[in-house]
KEKE-3310 file (N, C-alpha, C; in steps of 0.2 Angstrom, whole numbers, plus 5000, padded with zeros to 4 digits):
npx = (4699:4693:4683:4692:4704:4704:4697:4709:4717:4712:4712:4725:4729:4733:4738:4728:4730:4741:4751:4752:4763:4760:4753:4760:4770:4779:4792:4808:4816:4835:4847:4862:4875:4884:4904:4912:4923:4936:4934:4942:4958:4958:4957:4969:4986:4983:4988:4993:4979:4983:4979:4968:4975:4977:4978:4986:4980:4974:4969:4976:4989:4987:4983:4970:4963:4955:4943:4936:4917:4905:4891:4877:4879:4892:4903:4915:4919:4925:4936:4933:4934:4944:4947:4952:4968:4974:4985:4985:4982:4989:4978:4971:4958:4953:4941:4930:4929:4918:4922:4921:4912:4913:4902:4908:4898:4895:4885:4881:4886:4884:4893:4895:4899:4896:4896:4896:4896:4897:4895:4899:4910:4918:4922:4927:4939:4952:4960:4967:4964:4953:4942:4945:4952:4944:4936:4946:4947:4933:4936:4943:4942:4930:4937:4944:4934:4930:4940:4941:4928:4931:4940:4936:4923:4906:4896:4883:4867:4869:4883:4898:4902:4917:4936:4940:4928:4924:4934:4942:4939:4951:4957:4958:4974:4984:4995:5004:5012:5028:5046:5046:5032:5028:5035:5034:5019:5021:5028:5020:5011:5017:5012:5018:5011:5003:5014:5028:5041:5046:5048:5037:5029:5016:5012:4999:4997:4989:4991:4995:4998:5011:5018:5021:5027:5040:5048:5049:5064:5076:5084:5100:5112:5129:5144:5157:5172:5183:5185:5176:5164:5146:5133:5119:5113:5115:5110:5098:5095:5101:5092:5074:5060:5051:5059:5066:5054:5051:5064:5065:5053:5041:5033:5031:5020:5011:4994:4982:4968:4966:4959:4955:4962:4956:4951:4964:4969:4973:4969:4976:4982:4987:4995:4996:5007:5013:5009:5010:5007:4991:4975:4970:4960:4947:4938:4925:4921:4908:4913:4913:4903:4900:4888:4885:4877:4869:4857:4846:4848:4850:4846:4850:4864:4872:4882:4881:4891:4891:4898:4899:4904:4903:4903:4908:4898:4903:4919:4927:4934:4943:4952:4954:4961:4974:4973:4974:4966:4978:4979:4987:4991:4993:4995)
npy = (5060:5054:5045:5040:5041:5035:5021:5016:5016:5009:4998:4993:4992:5004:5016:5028:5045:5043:5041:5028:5018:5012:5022:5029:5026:5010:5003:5004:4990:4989:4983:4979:4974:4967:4968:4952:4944:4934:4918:4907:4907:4920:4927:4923:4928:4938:4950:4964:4970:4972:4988:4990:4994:5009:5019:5032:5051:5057:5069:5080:5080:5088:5100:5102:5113:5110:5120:5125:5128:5135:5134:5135:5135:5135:5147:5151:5167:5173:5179:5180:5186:5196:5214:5226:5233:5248:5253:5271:5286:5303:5311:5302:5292:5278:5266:5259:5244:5227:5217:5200:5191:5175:5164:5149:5137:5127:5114:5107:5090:5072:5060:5043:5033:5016:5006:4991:4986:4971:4965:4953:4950:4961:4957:4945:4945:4947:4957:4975:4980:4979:4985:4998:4997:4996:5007:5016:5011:5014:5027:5029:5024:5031:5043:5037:5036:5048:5056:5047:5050:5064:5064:5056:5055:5056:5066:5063:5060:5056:5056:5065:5080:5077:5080:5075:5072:5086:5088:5093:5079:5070:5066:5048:5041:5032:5027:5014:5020:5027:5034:5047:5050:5053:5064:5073:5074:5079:5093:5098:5104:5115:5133:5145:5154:5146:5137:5137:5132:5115:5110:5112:5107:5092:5078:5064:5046:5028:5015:5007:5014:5021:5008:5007:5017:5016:5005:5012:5017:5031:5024:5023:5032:5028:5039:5039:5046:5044:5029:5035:5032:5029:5024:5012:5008:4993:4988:4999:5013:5024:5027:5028:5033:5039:5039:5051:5060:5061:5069:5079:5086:5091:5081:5065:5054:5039:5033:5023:5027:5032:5032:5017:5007:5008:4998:4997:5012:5025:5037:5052:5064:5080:5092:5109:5117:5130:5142:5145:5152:5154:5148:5134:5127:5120:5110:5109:5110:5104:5099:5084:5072:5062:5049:5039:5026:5019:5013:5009:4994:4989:4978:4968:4967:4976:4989:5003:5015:5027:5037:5053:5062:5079:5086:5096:5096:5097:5097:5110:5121:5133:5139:5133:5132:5128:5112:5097:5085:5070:5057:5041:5025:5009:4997)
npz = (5115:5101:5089:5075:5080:5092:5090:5086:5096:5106:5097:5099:5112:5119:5130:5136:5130:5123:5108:5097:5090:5079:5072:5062:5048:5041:5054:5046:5040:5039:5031:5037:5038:5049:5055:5057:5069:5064:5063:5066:5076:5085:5101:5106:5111:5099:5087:5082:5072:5052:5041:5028:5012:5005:4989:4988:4991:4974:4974:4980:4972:4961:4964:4970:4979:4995:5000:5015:5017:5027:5028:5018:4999:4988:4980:4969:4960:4947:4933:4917:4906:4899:4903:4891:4883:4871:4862:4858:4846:4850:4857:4855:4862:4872:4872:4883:4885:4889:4905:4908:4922:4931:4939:4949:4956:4966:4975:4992:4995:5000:5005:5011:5027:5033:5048:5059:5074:5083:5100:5106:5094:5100:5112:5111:5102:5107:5108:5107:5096:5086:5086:5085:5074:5061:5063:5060:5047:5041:5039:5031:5019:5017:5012:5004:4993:4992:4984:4974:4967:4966:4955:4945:4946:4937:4936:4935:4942:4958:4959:4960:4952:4942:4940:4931:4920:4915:4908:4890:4880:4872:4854:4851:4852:4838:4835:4848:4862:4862:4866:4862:4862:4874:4878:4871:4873:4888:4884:4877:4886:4891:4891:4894:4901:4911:4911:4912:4908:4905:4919:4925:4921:4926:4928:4927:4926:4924:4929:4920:4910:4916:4916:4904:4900:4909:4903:4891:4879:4875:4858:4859:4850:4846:4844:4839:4839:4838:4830:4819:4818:4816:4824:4825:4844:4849:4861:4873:4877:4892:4899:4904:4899:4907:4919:4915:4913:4927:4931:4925:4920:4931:4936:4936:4937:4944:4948:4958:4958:4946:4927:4921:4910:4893:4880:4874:4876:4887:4897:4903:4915:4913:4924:4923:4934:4936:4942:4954:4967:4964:4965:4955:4955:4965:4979:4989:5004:5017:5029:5042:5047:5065:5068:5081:5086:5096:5101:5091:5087:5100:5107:5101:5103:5095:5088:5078:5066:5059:5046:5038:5026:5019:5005:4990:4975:4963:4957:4957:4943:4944:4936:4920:4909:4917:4916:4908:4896:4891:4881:4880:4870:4876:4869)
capx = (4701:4689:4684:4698:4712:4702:4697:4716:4721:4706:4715:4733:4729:4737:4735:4725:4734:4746:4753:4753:4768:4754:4751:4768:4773:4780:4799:4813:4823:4843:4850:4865:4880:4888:4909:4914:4930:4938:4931:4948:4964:4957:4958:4975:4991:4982:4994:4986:4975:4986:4976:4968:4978:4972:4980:4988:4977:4975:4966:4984:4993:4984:4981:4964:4962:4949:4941:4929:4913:4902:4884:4876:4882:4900:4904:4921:4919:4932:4935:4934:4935:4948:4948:4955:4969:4977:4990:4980:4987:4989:4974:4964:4952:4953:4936:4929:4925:4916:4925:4914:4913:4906:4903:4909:4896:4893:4880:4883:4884:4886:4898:4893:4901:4894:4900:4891:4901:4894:4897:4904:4915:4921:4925:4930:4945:4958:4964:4962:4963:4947:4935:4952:4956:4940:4936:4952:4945:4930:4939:4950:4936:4927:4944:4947:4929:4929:4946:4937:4923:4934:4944:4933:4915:4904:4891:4877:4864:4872:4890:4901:4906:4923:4938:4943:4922:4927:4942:4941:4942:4960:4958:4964:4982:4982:5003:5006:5015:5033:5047:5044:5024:5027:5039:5029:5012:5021:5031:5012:5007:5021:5010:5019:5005:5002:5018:5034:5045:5042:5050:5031:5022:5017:5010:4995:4995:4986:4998:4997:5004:5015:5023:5025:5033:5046:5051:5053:5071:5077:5087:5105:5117:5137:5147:5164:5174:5190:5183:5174:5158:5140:5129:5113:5117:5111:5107:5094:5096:5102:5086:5069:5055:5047:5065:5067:5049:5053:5069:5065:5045:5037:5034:5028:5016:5004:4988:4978:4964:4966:4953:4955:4964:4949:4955:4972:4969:4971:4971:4981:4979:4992:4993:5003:5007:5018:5008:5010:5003:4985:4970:4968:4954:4944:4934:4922:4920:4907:4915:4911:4899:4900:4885:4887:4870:4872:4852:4844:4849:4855:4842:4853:4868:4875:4882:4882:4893:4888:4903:4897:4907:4899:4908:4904:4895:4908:4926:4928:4940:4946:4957:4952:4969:4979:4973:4972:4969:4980:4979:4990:4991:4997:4998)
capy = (5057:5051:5043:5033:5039:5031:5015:5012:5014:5002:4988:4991:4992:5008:5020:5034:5049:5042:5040:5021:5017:5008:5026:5029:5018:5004:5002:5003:4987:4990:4975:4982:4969:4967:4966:4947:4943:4929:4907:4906:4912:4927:4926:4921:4931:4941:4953:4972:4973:4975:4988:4988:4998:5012:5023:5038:5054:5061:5079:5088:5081:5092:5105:5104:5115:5110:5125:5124:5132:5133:5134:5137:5131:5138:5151:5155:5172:5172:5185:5175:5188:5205:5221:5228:5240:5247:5260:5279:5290:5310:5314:5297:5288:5271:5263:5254:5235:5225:5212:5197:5189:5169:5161:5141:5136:5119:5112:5100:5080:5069:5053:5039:5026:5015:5000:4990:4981:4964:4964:4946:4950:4965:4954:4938:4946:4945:4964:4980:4985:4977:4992:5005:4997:4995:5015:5018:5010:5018:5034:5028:5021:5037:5047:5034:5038:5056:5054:5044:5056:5072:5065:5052:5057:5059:5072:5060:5055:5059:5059:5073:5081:5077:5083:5072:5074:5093:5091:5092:5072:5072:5060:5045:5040:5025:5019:5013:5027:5029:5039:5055:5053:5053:5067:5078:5076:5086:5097:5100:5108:5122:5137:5150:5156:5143:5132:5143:5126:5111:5107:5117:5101:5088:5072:5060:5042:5026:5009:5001:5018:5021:5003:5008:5021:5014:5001:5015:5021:5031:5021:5026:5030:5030:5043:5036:5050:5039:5026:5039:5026:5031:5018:5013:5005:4985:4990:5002:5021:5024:5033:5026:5040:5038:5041:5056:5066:5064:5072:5086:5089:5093:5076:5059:5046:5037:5030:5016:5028:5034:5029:5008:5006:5004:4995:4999:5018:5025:5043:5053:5072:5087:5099:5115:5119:5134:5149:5142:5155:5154:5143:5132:5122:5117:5105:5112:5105:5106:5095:5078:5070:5056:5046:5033:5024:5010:5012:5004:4988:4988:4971:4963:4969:4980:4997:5005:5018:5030:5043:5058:5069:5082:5090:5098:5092:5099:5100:5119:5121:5142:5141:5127:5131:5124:5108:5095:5077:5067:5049:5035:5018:5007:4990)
capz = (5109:5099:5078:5072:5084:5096:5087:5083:5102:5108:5093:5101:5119:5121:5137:5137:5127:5120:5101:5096:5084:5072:5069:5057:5044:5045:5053:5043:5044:5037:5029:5039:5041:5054:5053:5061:5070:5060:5065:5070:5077:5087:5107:5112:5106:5093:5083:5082:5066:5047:5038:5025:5009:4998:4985:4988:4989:4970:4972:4980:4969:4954:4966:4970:4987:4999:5004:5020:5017:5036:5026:5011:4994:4986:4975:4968:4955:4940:4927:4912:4901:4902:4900:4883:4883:4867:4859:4854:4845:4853:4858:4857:4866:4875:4874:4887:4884:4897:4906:4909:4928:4929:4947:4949:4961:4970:4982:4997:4993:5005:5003:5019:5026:5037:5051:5063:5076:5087:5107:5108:5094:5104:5119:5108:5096:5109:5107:5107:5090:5084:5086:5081:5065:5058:5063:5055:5040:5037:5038:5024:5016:5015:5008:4997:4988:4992:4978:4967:4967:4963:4950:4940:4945:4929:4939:4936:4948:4965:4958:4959:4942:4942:4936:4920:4915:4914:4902:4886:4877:4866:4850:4851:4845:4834:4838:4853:4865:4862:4871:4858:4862:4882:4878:4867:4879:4894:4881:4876:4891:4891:4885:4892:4902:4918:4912:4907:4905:4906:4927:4927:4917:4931:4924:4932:4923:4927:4931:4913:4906:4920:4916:4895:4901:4911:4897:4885:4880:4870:4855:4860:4843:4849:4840:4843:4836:4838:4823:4814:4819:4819:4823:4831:4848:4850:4868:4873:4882:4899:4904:4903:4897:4915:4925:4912:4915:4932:4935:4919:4923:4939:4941:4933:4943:4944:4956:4955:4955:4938:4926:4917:4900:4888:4873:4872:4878:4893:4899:4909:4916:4912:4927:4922:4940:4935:4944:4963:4971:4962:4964:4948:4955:4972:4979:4996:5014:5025:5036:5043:5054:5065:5074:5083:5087:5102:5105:5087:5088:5106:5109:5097:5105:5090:5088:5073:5067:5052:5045:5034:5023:5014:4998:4984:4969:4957:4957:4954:4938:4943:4929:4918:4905:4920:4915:4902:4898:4885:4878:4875:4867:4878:4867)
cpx = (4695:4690:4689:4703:4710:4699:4704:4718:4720:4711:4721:4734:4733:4732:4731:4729:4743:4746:4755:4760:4766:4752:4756:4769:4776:4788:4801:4817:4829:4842:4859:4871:4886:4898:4911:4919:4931:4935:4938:4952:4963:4956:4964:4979:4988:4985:4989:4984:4979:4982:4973:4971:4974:4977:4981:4984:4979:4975:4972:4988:4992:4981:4975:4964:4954:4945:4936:4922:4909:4894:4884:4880:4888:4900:4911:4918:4926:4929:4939:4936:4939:4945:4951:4959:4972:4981:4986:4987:4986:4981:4967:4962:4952:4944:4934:4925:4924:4920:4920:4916:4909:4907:4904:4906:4894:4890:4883:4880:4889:4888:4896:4897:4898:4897:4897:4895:4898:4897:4901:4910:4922:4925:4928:4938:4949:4961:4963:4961:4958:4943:4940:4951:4950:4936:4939:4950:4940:4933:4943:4946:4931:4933:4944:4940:4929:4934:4944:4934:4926:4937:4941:4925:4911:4899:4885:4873:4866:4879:4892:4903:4914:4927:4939:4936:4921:4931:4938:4943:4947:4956:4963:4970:4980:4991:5003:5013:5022:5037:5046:5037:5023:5029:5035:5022:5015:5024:5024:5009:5012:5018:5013:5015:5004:5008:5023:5040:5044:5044:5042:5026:5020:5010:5008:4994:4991:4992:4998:5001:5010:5022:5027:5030:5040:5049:5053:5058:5069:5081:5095:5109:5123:5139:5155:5167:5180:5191:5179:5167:5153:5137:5124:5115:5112:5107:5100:5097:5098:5096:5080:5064:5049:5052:5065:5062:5050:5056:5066:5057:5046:5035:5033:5024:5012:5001:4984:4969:4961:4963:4957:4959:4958:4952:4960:4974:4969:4974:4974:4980:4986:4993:4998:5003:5016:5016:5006:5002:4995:4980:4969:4962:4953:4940:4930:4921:4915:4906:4912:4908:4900:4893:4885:4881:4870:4862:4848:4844:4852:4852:4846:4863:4873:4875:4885:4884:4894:4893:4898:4901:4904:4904:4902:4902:4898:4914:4924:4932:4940:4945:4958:4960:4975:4979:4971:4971:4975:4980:4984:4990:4994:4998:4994)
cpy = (5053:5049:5037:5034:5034:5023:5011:5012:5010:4995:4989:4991:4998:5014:5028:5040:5051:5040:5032:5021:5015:5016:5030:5024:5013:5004:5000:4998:4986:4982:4976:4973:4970:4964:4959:4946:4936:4919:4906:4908:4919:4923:4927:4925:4935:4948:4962:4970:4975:4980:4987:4995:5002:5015:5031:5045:5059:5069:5084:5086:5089:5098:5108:5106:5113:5117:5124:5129:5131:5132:5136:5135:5138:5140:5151:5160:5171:5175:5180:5178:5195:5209:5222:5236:5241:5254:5265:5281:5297:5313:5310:5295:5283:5269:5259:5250:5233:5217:5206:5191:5185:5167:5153:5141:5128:5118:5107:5093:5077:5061:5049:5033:5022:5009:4998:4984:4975:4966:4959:4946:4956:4962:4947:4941:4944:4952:4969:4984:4984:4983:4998:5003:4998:5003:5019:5017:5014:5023:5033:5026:5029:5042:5043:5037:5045:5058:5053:5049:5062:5071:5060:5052:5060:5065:5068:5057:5060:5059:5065:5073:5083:5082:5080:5074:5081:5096:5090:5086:5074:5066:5055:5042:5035:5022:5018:5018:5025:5035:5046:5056:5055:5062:5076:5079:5080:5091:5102:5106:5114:5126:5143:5155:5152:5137:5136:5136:5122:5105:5112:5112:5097:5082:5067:5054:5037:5021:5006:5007:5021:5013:5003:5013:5020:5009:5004:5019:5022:5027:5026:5026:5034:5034:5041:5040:5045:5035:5031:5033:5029:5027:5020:5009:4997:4987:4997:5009:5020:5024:5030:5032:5041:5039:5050:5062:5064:5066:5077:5089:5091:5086:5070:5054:5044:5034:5024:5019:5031:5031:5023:5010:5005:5005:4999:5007:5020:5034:5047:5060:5076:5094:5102:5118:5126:5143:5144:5145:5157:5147:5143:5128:5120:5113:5108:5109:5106:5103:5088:5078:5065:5053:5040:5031:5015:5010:5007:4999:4985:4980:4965:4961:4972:4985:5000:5011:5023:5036:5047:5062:5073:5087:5091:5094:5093:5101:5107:5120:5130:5142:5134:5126:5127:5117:5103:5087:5074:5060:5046:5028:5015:4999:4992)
cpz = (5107:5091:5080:5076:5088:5098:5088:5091:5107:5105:5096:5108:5120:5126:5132:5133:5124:5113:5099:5090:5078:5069:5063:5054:5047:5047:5046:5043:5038:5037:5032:5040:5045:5052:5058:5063:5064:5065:5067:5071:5079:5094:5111:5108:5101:5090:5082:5073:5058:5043:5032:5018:5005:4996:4989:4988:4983:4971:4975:4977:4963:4958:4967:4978:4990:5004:5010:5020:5023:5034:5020:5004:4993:4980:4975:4961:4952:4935:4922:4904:4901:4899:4894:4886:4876:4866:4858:4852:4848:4852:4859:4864:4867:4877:4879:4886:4892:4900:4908:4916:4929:4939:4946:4954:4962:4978:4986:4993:4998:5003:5011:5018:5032:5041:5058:5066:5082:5093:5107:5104:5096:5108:5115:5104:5100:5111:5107:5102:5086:5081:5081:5077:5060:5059:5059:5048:5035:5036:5031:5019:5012:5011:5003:4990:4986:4983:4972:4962:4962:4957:4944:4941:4937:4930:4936:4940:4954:4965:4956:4954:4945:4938:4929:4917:4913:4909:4896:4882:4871:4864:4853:4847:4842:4834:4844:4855:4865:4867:4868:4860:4870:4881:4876:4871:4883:4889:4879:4878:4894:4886:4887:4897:4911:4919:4909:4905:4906:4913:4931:4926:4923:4927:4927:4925:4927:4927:4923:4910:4910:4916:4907:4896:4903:4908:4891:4885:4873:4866:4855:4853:4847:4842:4842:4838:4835:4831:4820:4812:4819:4817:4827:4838:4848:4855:4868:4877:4889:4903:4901:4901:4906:4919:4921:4912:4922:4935:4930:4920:4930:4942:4935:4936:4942:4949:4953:4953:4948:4934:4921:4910:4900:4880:4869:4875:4883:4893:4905:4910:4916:4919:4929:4929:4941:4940:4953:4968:4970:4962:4959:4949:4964:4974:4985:4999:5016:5030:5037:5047:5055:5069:5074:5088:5093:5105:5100:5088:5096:5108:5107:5100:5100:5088:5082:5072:5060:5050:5039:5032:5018:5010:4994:4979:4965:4960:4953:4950:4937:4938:4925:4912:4908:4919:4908:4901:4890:4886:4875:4874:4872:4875:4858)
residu = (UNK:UNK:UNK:UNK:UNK:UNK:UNK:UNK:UNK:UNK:UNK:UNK:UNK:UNK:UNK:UNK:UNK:UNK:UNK:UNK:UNK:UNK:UNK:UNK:UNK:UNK:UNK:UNK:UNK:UNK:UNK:UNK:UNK:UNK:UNK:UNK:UNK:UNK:UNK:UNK:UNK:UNK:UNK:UNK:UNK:UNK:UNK:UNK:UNK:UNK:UNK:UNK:UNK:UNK:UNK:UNK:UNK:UNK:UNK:UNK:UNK:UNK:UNK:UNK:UNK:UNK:UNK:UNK:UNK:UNK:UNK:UNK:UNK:UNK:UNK:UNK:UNK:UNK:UNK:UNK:UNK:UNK:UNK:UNK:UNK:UNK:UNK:UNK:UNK:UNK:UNK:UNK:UNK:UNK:UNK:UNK:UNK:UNK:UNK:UNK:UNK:UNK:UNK:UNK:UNK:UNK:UNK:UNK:UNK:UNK:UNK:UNK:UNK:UNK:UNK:UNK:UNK:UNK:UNK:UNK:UNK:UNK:UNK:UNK:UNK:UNK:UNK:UNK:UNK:UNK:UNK:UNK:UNK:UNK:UNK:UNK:UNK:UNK:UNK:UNK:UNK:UNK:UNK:UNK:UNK:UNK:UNK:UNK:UNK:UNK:UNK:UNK:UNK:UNK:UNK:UNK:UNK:UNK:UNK:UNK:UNK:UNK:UNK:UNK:UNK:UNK:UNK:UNK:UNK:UNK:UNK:UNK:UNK:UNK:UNK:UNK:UNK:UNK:UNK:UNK:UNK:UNK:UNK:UNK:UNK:UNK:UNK:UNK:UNK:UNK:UNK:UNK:UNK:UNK:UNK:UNK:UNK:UNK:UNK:UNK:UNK:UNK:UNK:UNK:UNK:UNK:UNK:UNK:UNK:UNK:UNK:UNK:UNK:UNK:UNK:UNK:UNK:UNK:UNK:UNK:UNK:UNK:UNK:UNK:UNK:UNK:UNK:UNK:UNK:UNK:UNK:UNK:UNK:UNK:UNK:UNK:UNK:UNK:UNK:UNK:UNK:UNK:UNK:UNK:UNK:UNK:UNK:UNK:UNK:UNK:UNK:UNK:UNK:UNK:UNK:UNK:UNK:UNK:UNK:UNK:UNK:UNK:UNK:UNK:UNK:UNK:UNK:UNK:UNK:UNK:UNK:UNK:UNK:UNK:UNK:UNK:UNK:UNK:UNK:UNK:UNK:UNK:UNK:UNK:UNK:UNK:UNK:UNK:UNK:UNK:UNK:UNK:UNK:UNK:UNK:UNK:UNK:UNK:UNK:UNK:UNK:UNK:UNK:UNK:UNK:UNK:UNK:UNK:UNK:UNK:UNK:UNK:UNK:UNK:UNK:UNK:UNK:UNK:UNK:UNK:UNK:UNK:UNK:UNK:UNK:UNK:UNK:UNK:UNK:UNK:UNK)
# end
C-alpha cells in the first residue's frame, strides 16, 4: 500500500492492511427516540400495558383483496373492452371487433415503522408487558398506515394512489343532507350490473356524516282512518336514515379513517358489492420484514426494532364501476 491510502493509514494509526473507517463517509447518527417507561408508578404492582386504539381496518370492508406477490412488480390483466355479438340475417356474417386488454400494475412501496427500547427501562417497568405491548403497537401502527395508504393516498411522492384519488369527484350538494339525499346516494349505486338491489349497496362514511345520519328521520304523517285525519306528525319517524340503510343496504358505517369534513362537505365511498365471487379491487403484498438491531447502539444499551411492510403503490381498481364516491353537506 502505498500514495494516499498509505498517508491516510499513517494519520489514523491503523495496522498494516487494513481499511480505516476515515475512509467512508461520515456515520450516520439517527435522531432515533427511544420509548421511556413512565417517572412514576412503574416497578411495584404494575397492571399489563392498555393499548393503544385504532380504527377498524377499511380495505375488506370495500373489498380490497390483498394478493401476495413473491417478487417483481404486480400485474392484474382486465378486458376493458368486449367483444361484439349481433343478430345476421340468413346467410350473414358476424364481424370481428377487437376486444381491448389493459394490465393494472403496481410496484413495491414500503411503509416503516420503527421502536427503540432502553435496558433500564426493560428492567425498571415492573412487568412483562413492556417490550410485548409496545411490539404489538408498531404492528398496529404500521396496519393502521398501511389503511390509510390504501384508502386516502394521493399517489404523490412515495404515497400510494389510493382508492378515493381514483374515483371520480361528485359535485358538491349545496342543502345539507337529508333522509331523501342519504336514501337516493345508495339507491344511486343499484345499476343492475355490480348492484342488482339495493341489500347489494354497502356505504363507507366519515363520523360527522355518520352522526347527520343518525339524527335523520323521516317526517312521520298518521292516517288515522277512524277520524278521517291526515296530518303531519309533531314527533319525528321511528327509524333514523342510518338504522334504515343498515338493515335495507348491505351495510352503512363509518371509520375514523375516512377523509375530514372540508367546509361543510364530506365524502363517502359506494361499494356495489353485488357480484361476490369477482375481484373488484386489490392491494399487493410482498410481506413484511422485521430486524431487530441489539449491535448499533448496544454502548448505549439500546435495541432497536425496524418493522417493514411492502405494498403496492396503487390500489388496483379491476372493476372501477364497483365503486363510487358521493358527497354530503353535513351543516
Amino acid at each position: 500500500m502505498d500514495g494516499r491510502e498509505a498517508e491516510l493509514l499513517a494519520a489514523v494509526g491503523g495496522a498494516p492492511g487494513t481499511i480505516p473507517l476515515d475512509c467512508g463517509p461520515p456515520l450516520e447518527m439517527r435522531a432515533d427516540a427511544a420509548t421511556t417507561v413512565p417517572a412514576a408508578g412503574t416497578g411495584v404492582n404494575v397492571a399489563p400495558i392498555s393499548p393503544y386504539v385504532f380504527s377498524e381496518s377499511i380495505a375488506p370492508m370495500l373489498g380490497i383483496d390483498m394478493p401476495s406477490a413473491p417478487s417483481g412488480s404486480y400485474s392484474e390483466p382486465v378486458i376493458t373492452t368486449a367483444l361484439t355479438a349481433g343478430v345476421q340475417p340468413k346467410g350473414g356474417t358476424q364481424e370481428s371487433t377487437a376486444a381491448t386488454i389493459a394490465n393494472r400494475t403496481a410496484a413495491p412501496r414500503r411503509i416503516t415503522g420503527r421502536l427503540t427500547l432502553q435496558l433500564e427501562d426493560l428492567a425498571a417497568f415492573g412487568n412483562e408487558t413492556y417490550e410485548s405491548a409496545l411490539r404489538q403497537n408498531l404492528a398496529a401502527v404500521l396496519s393502521d398506515q398501511y389503511d390509510r395508504q390504501a384508502i386516502n393516498g394521493d399517489g404523490t411522492g412515495n404515497n400510494v394512489n389510493g382508492l378515493i384519488a381514483q374515483l371520480a369527484d361528485p359535485d358538491d350538494p349545496t342543502d345539507v343532507s337529508d333522509f331523501d339525499a342519504f336514501v337516493a346516494a345508495v339507491a344511486g349505486g343499484v345499476d343492475g350490473l355490480w348492484a342488482k338491489r339495493l341489500a347489494d349497496v354497502f356505504m363507507l362514511v366519515n363520523p360527522d356524516t355518520y352522526r347527520v345520519a343518525a339524527r335523520s328521520f323521516r317526517d312521520r304523517v298518521i292516517d288515522s282512518t277512524a277520524e278521517k285525519e291526515v296530518r303531519a306528525a309533531a314527533s319525528l319517524g321511528d327509524v333514523s336514515v342510518a338504522d334504515y340503510l343498515e338493515e335495507k343496504a348491505a351495510g352503512f358505517r363509518t371509520n375514523a379513517r375516512m377523509p375530514a369534513t372540508s367546509s361543510d362537505i364530506a365524502r363517502a365511498i359506494i361499494y356495489k358489492m353485488g357480484r361476490p365471487a369477482m375481484r373488484t379491487a386489490c392491494h399487493p403484498t410482498w410481506g413484511t420484514m422485521q430486524i431487530e438491531d441489539i449491535y448499533t447502539d448496544s454502548g448505549a444499551g439500546q435495541i432497536h426494532v425496524t418493522l417493514h411492510a411492502l405494498v403496492g403503490s396503487a390500489v388496483l381498481l379491476i372493476q372501477s364501476a364497483a365503486y363510487s364516491l358521493v358527497e354530503f353537506k353535513t351543516a
